[in-house]
C-alpha positions as CSV (number, residue, x, y, z in Angstrom):
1,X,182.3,127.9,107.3
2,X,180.9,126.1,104.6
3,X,181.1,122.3,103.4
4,X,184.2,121.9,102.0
5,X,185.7,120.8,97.8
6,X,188.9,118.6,97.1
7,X,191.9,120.7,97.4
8,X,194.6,120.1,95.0
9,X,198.1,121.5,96.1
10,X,200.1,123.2,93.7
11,X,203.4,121.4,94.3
12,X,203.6,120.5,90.4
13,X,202.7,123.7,89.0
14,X,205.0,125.4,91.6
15,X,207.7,123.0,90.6
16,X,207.3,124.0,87.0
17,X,207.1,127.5,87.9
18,X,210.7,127.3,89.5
19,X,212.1,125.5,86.9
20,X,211.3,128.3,84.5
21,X,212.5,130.5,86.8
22,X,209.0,132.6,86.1
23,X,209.0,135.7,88.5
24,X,205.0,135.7,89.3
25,X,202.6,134.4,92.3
26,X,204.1,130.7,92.1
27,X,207.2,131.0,90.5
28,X,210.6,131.1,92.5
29,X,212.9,134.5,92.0
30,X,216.2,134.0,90.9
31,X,218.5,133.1,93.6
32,X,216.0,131.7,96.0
33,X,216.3,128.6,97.8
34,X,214.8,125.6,96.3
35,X,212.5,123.9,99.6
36,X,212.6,120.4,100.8
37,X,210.3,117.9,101.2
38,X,209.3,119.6,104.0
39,X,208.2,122.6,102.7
40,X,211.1,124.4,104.7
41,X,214.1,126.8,103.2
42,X,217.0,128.3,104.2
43,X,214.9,131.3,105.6
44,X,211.5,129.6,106.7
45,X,212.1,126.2,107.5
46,X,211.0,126.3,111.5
47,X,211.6,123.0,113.3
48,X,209.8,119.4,113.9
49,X,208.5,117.9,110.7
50,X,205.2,116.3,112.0
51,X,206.3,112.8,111.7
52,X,204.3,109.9,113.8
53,X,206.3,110.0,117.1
54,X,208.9,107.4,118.0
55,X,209.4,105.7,121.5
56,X,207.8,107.1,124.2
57,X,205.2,107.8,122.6
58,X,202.3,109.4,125.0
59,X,199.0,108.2,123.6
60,X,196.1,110.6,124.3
61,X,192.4,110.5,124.1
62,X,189.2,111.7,126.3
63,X,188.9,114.5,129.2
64,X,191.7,116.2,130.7
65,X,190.4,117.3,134.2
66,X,193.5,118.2,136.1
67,X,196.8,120.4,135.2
68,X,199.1,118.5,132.2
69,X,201.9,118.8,130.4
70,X,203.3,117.5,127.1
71,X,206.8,117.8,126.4
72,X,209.0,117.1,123.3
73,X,210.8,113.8,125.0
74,X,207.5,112.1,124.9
75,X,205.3,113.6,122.0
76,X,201.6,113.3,122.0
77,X,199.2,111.1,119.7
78,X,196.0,112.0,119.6
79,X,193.8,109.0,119.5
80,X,190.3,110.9,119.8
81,X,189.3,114.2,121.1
82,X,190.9,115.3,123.5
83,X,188.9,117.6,125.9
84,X,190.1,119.9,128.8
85,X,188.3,120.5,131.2
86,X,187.0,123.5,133.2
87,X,189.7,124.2,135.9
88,X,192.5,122.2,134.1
89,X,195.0,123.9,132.1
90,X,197.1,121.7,129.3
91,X,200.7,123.1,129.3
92,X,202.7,121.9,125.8
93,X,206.5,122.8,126.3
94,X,208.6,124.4,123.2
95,X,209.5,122.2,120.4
96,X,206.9,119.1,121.1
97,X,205.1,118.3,118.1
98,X,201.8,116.6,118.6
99,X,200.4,114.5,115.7
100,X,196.6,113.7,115.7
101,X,194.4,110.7,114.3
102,X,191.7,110.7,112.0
103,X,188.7,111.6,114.2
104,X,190.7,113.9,117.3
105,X,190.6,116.9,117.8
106,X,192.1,119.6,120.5
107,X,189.1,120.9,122.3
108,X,189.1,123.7,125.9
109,X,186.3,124.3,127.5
110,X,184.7,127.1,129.6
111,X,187.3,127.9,132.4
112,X,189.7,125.3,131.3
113,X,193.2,126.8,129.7
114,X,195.8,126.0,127.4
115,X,199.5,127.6,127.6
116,X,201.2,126.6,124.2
117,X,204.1,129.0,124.0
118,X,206.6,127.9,121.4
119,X,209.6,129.6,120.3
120,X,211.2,130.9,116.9
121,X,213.9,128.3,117.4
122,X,211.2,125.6,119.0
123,X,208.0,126.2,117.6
124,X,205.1,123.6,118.6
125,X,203.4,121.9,116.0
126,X,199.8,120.0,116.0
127,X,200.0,117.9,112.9
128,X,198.7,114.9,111.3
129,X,199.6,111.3,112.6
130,X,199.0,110.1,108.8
131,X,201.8,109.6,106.1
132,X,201.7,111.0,103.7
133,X,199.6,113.9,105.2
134,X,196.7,116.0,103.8
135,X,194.4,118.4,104.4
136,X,191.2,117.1,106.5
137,X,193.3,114.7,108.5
138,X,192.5,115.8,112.0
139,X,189.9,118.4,113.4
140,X,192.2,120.8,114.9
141,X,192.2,123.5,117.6
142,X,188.9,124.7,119.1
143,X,189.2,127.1,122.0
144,X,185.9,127.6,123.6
145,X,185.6,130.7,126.2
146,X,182.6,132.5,128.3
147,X,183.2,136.1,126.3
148,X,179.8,137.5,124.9
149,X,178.5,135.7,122.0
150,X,175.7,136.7,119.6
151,X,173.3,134.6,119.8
152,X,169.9,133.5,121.4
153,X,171.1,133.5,125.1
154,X,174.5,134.4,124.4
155,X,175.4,130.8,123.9
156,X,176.9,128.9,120.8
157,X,178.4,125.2,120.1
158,X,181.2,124.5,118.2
159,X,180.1,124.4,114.2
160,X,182.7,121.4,113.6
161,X,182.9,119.7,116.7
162,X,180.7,116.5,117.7
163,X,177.9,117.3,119.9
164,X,178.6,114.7,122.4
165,X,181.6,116.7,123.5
166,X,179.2,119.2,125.1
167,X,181.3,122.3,123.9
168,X,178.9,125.4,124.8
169,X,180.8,128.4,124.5
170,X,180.4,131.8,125.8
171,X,179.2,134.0,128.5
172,X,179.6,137.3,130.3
173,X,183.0,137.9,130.6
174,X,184.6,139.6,128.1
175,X,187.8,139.6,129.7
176,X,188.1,135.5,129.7
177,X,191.3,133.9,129.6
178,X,191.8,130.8,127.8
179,X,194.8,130.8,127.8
180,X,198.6,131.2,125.7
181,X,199.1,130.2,122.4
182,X,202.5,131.6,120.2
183,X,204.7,130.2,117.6
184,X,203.0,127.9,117.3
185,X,202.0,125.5,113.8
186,X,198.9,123.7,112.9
187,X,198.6,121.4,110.1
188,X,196.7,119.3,107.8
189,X,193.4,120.1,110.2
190,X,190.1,120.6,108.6
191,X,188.4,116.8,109.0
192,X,184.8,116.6,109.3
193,X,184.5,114.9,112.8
194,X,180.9,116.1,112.7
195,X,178.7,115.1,109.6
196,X,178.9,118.0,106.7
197,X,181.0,120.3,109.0
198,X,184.5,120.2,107.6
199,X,186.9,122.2,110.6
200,X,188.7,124.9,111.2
201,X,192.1,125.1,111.8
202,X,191.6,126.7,114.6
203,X,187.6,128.1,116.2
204,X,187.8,130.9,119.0
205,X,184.3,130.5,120.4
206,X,183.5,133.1,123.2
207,X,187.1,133.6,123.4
208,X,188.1,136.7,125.9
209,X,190.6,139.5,125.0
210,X,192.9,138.7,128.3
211,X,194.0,135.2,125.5
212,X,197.1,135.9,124.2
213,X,196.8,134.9,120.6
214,X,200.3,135.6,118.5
215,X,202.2,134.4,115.9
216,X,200.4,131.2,115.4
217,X,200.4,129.7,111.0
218,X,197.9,127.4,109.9
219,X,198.8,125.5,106.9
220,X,196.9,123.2,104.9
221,X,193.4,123.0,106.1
222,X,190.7,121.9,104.9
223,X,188.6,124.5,105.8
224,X,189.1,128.3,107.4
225,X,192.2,128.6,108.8
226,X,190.8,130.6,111.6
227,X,187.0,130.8,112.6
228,X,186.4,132.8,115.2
229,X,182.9,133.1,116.7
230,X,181.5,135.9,118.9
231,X,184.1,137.1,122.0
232,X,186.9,139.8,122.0
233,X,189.8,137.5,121.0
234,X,192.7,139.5,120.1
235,X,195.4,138.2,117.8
236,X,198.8,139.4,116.0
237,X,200.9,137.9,113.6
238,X,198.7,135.0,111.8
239,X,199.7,133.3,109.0
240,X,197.4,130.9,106.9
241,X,198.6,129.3,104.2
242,X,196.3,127.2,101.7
243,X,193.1,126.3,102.9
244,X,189.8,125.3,101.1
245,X,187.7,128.0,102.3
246,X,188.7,131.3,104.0
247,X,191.6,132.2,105.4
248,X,190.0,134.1,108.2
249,X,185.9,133.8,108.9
250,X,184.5,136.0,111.5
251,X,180.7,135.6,113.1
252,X,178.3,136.2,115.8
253,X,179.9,138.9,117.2
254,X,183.5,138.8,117.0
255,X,184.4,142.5,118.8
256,X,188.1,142.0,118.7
257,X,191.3,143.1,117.2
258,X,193.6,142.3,114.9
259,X,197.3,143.0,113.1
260,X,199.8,141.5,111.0
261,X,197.2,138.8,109.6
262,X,198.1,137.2,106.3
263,X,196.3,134.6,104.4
264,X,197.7,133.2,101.0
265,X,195.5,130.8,98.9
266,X,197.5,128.1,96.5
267,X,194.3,125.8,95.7
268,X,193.3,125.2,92.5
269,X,190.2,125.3,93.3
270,X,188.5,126.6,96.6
271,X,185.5,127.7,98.1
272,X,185.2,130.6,100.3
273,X,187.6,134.4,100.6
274,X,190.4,135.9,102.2
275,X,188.2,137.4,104.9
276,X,184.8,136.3,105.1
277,X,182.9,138.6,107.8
278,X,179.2,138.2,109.4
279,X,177.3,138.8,111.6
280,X,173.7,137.3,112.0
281,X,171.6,139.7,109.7
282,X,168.0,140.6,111.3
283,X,167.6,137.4,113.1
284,X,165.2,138.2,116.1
285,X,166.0,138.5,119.7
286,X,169.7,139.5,119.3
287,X,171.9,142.5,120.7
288,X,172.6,144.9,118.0
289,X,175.5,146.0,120.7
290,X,177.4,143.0,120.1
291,X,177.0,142.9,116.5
292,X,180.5,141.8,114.9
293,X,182.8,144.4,115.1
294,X,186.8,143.9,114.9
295,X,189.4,146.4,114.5
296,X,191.8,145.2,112.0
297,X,195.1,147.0,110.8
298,X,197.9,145.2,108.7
299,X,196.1,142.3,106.4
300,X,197.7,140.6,103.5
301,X,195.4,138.7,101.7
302,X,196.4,136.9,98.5
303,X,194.4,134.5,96.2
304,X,195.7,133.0,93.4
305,X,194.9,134.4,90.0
306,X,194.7,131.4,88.2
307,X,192.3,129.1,90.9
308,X,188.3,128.8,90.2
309,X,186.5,130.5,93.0
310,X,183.3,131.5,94.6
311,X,184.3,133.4,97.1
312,X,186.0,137.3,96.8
313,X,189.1,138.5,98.7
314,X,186.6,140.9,101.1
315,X,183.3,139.4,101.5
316,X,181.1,141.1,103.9
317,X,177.3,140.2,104.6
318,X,174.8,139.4,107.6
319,X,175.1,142.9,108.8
320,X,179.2,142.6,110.1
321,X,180.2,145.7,111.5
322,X,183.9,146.6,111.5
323,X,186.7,149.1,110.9
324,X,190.0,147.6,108.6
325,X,192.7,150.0,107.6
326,X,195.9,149.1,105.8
327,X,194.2,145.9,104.2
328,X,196.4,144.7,100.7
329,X,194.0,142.4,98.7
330,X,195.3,141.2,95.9
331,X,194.9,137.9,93.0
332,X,191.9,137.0,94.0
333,X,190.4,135.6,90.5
334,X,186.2,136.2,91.5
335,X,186.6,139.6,92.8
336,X,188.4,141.6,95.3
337,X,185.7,143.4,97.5
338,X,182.2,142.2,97.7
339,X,179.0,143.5,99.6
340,X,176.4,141.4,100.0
341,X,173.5,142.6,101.4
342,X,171.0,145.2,102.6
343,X,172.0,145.1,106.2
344,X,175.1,145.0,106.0
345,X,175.6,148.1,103.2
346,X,173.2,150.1,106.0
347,X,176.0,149.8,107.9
348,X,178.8,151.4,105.6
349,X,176.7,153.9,105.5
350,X,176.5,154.8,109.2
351,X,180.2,154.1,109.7
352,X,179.9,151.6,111.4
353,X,181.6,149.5,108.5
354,X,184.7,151.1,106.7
355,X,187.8,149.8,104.8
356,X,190.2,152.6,104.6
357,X,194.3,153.3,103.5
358,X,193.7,149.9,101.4
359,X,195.2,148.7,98.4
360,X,192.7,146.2,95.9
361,X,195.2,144.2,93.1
362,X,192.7,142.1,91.6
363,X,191.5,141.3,87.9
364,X,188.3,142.2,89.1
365,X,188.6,144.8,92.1
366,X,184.6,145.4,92.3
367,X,181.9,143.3,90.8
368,X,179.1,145.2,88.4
369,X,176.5,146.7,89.2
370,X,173.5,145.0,88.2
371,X,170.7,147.0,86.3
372,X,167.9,144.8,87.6
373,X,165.9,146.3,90.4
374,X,165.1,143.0,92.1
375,X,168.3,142.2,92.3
376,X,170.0,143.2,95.2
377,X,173.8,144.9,94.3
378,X,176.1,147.5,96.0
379,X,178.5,150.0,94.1
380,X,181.6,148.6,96.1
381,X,183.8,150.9,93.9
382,X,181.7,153.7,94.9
383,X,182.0,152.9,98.1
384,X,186.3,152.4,98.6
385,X,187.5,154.7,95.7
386,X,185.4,157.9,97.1
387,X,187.3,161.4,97.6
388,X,186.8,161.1,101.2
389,X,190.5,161.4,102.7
390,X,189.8,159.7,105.5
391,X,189.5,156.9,103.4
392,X,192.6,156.9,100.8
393,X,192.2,153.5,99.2
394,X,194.2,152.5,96.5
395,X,194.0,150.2,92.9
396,X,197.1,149.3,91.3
397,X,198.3,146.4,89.3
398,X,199.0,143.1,91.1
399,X,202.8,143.0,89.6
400,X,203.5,146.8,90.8
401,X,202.9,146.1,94.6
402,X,206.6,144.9,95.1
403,X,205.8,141.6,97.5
404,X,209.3,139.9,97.5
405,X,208.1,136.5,97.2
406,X,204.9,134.9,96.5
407,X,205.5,131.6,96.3
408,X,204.1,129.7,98.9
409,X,207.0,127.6,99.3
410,X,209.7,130.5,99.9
411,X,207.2,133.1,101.2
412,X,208.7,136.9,101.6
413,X,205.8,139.6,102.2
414,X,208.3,141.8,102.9
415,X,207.5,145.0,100.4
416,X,210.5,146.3,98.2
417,X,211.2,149.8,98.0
418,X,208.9,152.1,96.2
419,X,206.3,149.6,96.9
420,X,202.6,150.9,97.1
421,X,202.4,150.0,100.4
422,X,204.9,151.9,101.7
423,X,203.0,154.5,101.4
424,X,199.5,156.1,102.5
425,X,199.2,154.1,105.3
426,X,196.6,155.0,108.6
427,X,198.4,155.3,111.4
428,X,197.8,152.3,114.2
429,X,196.2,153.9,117.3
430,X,199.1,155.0,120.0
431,X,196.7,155.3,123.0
432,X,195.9,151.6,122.3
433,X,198.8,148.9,123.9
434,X,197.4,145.9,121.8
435,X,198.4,147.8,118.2
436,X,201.9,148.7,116.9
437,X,201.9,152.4,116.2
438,X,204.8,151.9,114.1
439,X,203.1,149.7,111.6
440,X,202.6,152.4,109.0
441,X,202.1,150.5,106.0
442,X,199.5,148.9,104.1
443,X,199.4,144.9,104.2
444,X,201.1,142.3,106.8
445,X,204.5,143.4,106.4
446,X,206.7,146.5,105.8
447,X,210.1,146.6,103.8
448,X,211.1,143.1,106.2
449,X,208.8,140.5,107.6
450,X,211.3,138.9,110.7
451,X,208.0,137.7,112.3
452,X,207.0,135.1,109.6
453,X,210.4,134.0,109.9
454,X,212.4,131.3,111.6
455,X,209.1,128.9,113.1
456,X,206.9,128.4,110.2
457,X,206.8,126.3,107.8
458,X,205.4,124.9,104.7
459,X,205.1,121.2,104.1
460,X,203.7,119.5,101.1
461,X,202.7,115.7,102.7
């Protein structure tokens, strides 16, 4: 996570796009829906629009220290953060939409839990209280567990989160629960509720593997959509949209998995990647066994080609570990794939870092490689396009890749036949129950997407 740059949304440029009837990353295909004000369309348009409440109201602020439950016939308004506490769970019923002040947050500690199952006809939604809304409104979801960490004493607080709330994460237990979280929206997070720490839209701190962590979008944030930090948190079907720094940000020994994750930048300009992976390079006293080290299969990340940006669509430093396989990167306007440093190359080279069955789509797939000794550079291309066949990654023009819709506002990542991605893809292991073994193609989505349909949604204020 970094300190955060205005974002502008694209709702003009997409509107001109559409009125064209231009068939490129922002335009609208012919025959597509137009959206509402909402952001919703015919196919995508999910339910609960964020709105302030009405009467009935439940206004909410401080600890929660025993069992609670918000339902949709008396929505939540955050006032401040809100905290659970260790031995408390926070139940939120399908189809209640909880709108958050300026200065709240969602916060679960250590050995509380939160159970925030939604459905495709009710999703939940955390949104802002504000009108019209932005990005940096509220501070959003931080789920803080007792799974491994590392860090000096296997310990971390929250990057974003004031430290008066007393959230120190992590622990032994790999297998932590904190809890259920599924169709479920959260928007217009990012605010910096602690000074020059712009939020996630949702931080996974220490978060065990035994969370269930599925079809969950984040839209308009201010800063990563998700941040997760150290733990085994396992997640499927996660869908950022927009966002002023990376769509996803791993660190401190994140040693999860991973599939059907899509990012999709539409800032003009933005700081940050589509994945942005560390570790915590050579710093002393640390566990080189809990080094990060997901498993990712099924990635779709997407910049936007004509956005100013620092950041690349695979950046990988501070010694991450990692295996991704059936990763489509494509638009990014810096670069697609981007080594950093020393440690981290060291470990491609052992294995314990690869990117395989990949397809790169960017202007510029692979930075150059510097002729100045002093300056530290890797030979990414050297690196993805070898002969190895284990490996198999692709490069092929953005427009050839067949994605059905790009627009932000009437996404489709379903691929059309003869698509690149239809083909060459690793297979998903079988002997593991988390991963779909059917999944055999490269990106988010095969020839039909069904599970970015029906709950999300994509509002503009």
């Amino acid at each position: 996570m970094r300190p955060a740059g205005p974002v502008r949304v694209l709702a003009m440029a997409a509107a001109l796009l559409g009125a064209a009837g231009c068939d490129v990353v922002f335009g609208i295909r012919p025959g597509q829906p137009r959206p509402s004000s909402d952001g919703s369309t015919g196919g995508h348009g999910g339910t609960g629009d964020g709105g302030t409440g009405g009467q009935g109201e439940l206004e909410v602020e401080g600890p929660i220290a025993s069992d609670t439950t918000w339902t949709p016939s008396r929505p939540p308004r955050l006032r401040a953060p809100v905290v659970v506490e260790a031995g408390a769970t926070l139940t939120i019923e399908p189809g209640t939409t909880v709108v958050a002040d300026a200065g709240s947050l969602l916060a679960v500690k250590p050995g509380a839990r939160i159970v925030a199952n939604g459905t495709r006809e009710a999703p939940i939604v955390l949104t802002s209280s504000r009108s019209p809304r932005s990005p940096g409104d509220w501070g959003g979801l931080v789920l803080c567990g007792k799974a491994r960490i590392n860090a000096p004493e296997g310990r971390a607080m929250s990057d974003s989160s004031p430290r008066s709330l007393g959230l120190l994460c992590g622990g032994e237990d790999d297998d932590d629960d904190s809890g259920q979280l599924s169709y479920l929206r959260i928007e217009f997070a990012g605010e910096d509720v602690r000074e020059g720490e712009p939020s996630a839209g949702i931080e996974l701190i220490g978060v065990g593997r035994r969370t269930s962590i599925h079809h969950v979008q984040m839209v308009n944030v201010m800063d990563d959509g998700v941040y997760v930090l150290g733990g085994t948190a396992e997640m499927k079907h996660i869908l950022v949209v927009g966002g002023n720094d990376d769509s996803f940000d791993w660190d401190s020994g994140w040693r999860g998995k991973g599939q059907f994750l899509a990012g999709l930048r539409t800032a003009i300009d933005f700081h940050g990647s589509g994945i942005e992976a560390d570790d915590r390079g050579e710093e002393p006293g640390l566990d080189p066994a809990l080094a990060s080290s997901p498993t990712l299969y099924n990635v779709t990340l997407l910049g936007n080609p004509d956005a100013s940006s620092d950041g690349a669509g695979v950046e990988l430093e501070r010694g991450t570990r990692g295996q991704l396989h059936n990763v489509l990167v494509a638009d990014f306007s810096n670069v697609g794939i981007k080594v950093v440093d020393p440690e981290t190359a060291a470990n491609i080279g052992s294995g314990a870092l690869d990117m395989t069955h990949s397809i790169l789509a960017n202007e510029t797939d692979f930075a150059d490689v510097s002729a100045d000794p002093e300056e530290y550079d890797y030979d990414e291309e050297a690196w993805i396009m070898s002969a190895d066949p284990d490996r198999s990654n692709q490069r092929v023009p953005s427009s050839d890749l067949g994605i059905r819709s790009r627009w932000w506002l009437a996404l489709d990542l379903s691929l059309d036949p003869g698509s690149p991605g239809l083909q060459g893809a690793a297979q998903p292991p079988k002997d593991d129950p988390f991963f779909d073994a059917t999944a055999i193609f490269i990106g988010a989505c095969g020839e039909t997407c069904p599970d970015f349909e029906g709950w999300t949604a994509f509002p503009i204020e």
